[in-house]
Structures are given as structure tokens and as C-alpha cells.
C-alpha positions in Angstrom: 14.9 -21.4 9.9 13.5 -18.1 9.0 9.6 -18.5 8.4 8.8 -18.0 4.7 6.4 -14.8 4.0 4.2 -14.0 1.3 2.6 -10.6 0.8 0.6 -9.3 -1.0 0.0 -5.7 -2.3 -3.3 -5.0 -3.5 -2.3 -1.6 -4.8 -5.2 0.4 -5.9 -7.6 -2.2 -6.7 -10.8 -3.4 -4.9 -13.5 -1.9 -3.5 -14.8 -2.9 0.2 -17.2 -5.2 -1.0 -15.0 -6.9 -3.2 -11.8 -7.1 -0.6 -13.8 -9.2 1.9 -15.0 -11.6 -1.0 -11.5 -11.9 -2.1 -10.2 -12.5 1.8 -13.5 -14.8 2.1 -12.1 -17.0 -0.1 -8.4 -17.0 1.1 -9.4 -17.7 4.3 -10.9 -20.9 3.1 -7.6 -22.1 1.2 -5.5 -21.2 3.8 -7.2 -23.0 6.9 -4.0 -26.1 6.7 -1.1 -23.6 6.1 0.9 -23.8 9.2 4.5 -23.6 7.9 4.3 -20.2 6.4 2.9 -16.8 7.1 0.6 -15.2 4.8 -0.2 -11.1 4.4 -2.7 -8.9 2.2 -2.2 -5.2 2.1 -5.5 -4.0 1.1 -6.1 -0.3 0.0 -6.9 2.1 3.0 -10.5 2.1 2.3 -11.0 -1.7 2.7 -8.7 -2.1 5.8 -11.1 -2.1 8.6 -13.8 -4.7 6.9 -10.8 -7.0 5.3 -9.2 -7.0 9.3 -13.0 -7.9 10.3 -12.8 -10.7 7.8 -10.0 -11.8 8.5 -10.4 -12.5 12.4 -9.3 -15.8 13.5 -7.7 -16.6 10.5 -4.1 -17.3 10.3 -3.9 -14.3 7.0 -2.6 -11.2 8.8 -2.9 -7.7 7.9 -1.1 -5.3 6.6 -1.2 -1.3 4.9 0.7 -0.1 1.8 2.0 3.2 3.9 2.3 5.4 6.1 2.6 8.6 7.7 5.1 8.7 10.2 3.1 11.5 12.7 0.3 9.8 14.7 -2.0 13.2 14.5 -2.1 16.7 13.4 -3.0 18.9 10.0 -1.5 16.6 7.3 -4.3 16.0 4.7 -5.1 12.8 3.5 -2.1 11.3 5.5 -2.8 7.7 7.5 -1.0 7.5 11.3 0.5 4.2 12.2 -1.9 4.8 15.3 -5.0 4.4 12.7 -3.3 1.1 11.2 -2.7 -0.4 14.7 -6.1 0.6 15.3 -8.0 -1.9 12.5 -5.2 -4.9 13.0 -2.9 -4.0 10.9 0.4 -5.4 11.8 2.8 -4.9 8.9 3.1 -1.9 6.3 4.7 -1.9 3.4 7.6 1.2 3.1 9.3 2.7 0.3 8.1 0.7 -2.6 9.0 2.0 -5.8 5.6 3.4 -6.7 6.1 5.9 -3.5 9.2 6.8 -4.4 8.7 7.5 -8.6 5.2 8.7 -8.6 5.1 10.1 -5.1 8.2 12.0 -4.6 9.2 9.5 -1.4 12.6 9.9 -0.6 15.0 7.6 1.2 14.6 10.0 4.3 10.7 9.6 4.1 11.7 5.8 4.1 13.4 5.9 7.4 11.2 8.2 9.3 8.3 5.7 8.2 10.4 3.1 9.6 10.8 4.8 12.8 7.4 5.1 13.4 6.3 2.1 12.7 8.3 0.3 15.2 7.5 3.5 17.5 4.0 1.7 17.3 4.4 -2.2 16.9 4.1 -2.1 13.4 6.1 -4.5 11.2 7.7 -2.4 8.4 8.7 -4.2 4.9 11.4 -1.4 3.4 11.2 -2.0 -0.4 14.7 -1.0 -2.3 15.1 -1.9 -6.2 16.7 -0.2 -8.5 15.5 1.0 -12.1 16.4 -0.8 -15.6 19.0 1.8 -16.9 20.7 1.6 -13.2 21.0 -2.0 -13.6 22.1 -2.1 -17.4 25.1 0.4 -16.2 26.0 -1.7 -13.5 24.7 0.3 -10.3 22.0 -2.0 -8.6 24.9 -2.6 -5.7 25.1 1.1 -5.3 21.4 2.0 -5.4 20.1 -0.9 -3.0 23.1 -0.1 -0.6 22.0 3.7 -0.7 18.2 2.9 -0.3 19.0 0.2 2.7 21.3 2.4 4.2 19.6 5.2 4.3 16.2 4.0 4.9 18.3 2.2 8.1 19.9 4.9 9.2 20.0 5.8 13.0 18.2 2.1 13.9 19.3 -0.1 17.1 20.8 -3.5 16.4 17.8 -4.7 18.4 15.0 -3.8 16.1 16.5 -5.5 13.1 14.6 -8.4 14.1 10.8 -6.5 13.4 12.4 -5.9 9.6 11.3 -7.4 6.7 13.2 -6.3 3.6 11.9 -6.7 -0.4 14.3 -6.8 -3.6 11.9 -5.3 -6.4 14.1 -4.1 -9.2 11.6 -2.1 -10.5 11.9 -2.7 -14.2 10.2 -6.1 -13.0 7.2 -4.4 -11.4 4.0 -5.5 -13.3 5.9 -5.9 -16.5 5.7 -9.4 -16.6 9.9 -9.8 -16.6 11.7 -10.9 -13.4 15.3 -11.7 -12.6 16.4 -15.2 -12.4 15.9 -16.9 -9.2 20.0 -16.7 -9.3 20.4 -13.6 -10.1 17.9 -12.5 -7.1 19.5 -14.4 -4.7 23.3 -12.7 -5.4 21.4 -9.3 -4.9 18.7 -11.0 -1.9 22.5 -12.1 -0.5 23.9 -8.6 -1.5 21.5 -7.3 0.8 22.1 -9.6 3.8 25.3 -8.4 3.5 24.6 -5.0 4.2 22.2 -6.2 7.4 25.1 -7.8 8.7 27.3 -4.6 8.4 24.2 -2.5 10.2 22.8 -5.4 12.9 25.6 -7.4 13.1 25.8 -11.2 11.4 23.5 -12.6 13.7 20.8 -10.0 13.5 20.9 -10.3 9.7 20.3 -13.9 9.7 16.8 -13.4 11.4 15.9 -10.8 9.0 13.4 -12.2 5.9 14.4 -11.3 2.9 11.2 -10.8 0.0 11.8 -11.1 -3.8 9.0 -9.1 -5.8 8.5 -8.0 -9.3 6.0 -10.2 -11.6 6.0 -13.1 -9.0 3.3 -15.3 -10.4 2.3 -19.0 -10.0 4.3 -20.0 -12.5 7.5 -18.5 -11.4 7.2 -18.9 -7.3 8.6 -22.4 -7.0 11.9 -21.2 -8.4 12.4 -18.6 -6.4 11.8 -20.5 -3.2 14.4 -22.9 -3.7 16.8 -19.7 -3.4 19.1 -19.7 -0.2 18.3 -16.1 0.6 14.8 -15.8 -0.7 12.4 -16.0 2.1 9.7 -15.0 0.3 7.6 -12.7 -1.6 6.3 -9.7 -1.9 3.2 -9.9 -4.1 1.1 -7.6 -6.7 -1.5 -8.7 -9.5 -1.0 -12.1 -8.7 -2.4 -11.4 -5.5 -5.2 -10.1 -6.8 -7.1 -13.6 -7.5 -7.9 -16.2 -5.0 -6.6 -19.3 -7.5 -3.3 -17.3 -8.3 -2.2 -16.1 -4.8 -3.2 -19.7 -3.8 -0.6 -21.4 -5.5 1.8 -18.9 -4.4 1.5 -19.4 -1.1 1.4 -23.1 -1.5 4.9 -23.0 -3.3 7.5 -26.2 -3.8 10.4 -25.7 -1.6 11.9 -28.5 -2.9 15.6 -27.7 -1.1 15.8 -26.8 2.7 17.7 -23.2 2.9 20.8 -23.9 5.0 21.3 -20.4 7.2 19.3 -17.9 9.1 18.4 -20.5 12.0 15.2 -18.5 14.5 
């Protein structure tokens, strides 16, 4: 079975001081957790004290970007070199707010990608399309165009480091979210598109992250989806009660594919 995972993006929110009290705490509620992995993707600023805070703890660690050069005259850019460097292990690609405030393009995506498995990092590619692509019918086209070409040029073997999140992004901190049905046809949409690029068995490794407003409240449902092997995490990460319960979701129904 594919290990569930549970991210979450801190955005930017936090200062140092207040990361490590936040991780303090997690650390605490997450001590029995065995049958899940858990992540926090602190700002840059807090990474090296949150990865010090987090030693010997089963919550691993994890960046909100990258830059896919490891040196060199590119101002205010951060090396996957500099994230392997404080522990981090994942890094979050592509996510919406890089793309629609930042100018990211599905090229960017994939030369992120690149690098981060050039240096052990685990990337999560983020696809998602916006509200007026969905109401016309075109999240099938936009997700296929942002996986493929975020993909592009990839070996079959490194599907395996992938982790890939669904965020439609009219979902993103607005408080709406897709049914748990209706993101497992697109979670399973996507899967689909794995299988075409790393082959059937490749794709049944690869986790598969629902995000957009995922909140205590909501989690439970989600989890009970086939294809949903997780979640990728914003304001509700924020809060040590909130994330808490979100980690310790209800799976109340075994998923039935995507043996390890």
C-alpha cells in the first residue's frame, strides 16, 4: 500500500521563533504516528532552526521552492544544494501561487524537478487548474498539460521519488473544495497520465495529494478516496490542534491498489 502523506505548506507565515514553537508542539503529538508520514514546509528563513527542531523526530522537512542552479549570480534564488544542506528532503514545485503571482511556467516546473532529483530531493509537482477552466470543462486538459510538461524528458525510474498534488486552485484558501468524489476522478485522471509516462507499475507507487481548503473537518472524507494518498496542507497547517487532526485522519476503508 502506498504510505499516506500529509504536507504542509506554511506559505509566508511564521517567524523563526514562532516555527520552532509550532514544530515543538507537533513533535509532541506525533511521537505514536507510525503508519503515516508527516511534512512541514516552513518559509526559507525558518528552515535551518525548524530542521534543528525537528531532529529525531519522525516530521520530515521540506521547502516551498526552488532554484534549479546549485550556484551562481541569481539573486534571492535558493539551490537544492542549500535545502539538502539544512535537511530538507522534499520541496514543493509548481504550486499555483508560483505560477499566477510568480510568472512560473510549466518549463520552470520541470527544470525544478530535474534538479531536485539531481540532488536527492523529493519533489511534490503541484498541477490544478483555475475556476473558469473547470466551469468550461478543461481541468483534463490543463492537469494533463501541467503533468506532462512539468514530466517531460524524466526516466521511468525516478517516478518512484515523485509525489504529485491536485489543487484546483479556485479551492486554495477559499474555504470551497471538490467532493472527495470528484477529486478522486481527477486524483485517478492523473494516475492515468503516470501510467502513460512511467508505465502502470511505476504509477501505482506514485502518492497522489489532494489540497485546496483541507481542514479537520473535511480530511476524513478525503481519505477514504481510492486514489487520494494524501494531502497537501495550507492554513490548517498552521495550528498545532488543526494539523493534528489531520494527520490523525479516519481511513475508515483500506484503498485497494498501488501495493509498495
Amino acid at each position: 500500500m502506498r504510505v499516506p502523506l500529509i504536507a504542509g505548506n506554511w506559505k509566508m507565515h511564521k517567524t523563526v521563533k514562532e516555527a520552532v514553537s509550532l514544530v515543538q508542539g507537533l513533535v509532541n503529538e506525533f511521537k505514536g504516528v507510525l503508519d503515516r508520514e508527516i511534512l512541514v514546509c516552513p518559509p526559507f528563513t525558518s528552515l535551518s532552526e525548524v530542521g534543528k527542531a525537528l531532529e529525531g523526530s519522525r516530521i520530515k522537512l521540506g521547502a516551498q521552492d526552488l532554484y534549479w542552479e546549485e550556484k551562481g549570480a541569481f539573486t534571492g534564488a535558493i539551490s537544492p544544494l542549500m535545502l539538502k544542506d539544512v535537511g530538507c528532503t522534499y520541496v514543493i514545485i509548481g504550486h499555483s501561487e508560483r505560477r499566477q503571482l510568480f510568472g512560473e511556467t510549466n518549463r520552470d516546473t520541470n527544470l525544478k524537478i530535474k534538479a531536485a532529483w539531481a540532488y536527492g530531493l523529493n519533489p511534490i509537482l503541484c498541477v490544478g487548474e483555475t475556476l473558469a477552466e473547470r466551469e468550461i470543462g478543461k481541468t483534463k486538459d490543463v492537469v494533463g498539460l501541467q503533468l506532462r510538461e512539468g514530466l517531460k524528458d524524466l526516466a521511468v525510474s525516478q517516478g518512484h521519488d515523485l509525489v504529485v498534488a491536485y489543487e484546483p486552485i479556485w479551492a486554495i484558501g477559499t474555504g470551497k473544495t471538490d467532493s472527495p468524489q470528484e477529486a478522486n476522478a481527477t486524483c485517478g485522471y492523473v494516475r492515468q497520465l503516470l501510467s502513460e509516462l512511467f508505465g502502470y507499475a511505476e504509477a501505482q507507487k506514485i502518492r497522489i495529494l489532494y489540497g485546496g481548503s483541507v481542514k479537520p473537518e473535511n480530511i476524513d472524507g478525503f481519505m477514504q478516496q481510492e486514489e487520494i494518498d494524501g494531502a497537501l496542507v495550507g492554513g490548517a497547517s498552521l495550528n498545532v490542534e488543526s494539523f493534528t487532526r489531520i494527520v490523525k485522519f479516519e481511513e475508515k476503508e483500506k484503498k485497494l491498489s498501488g501495493a509498495n
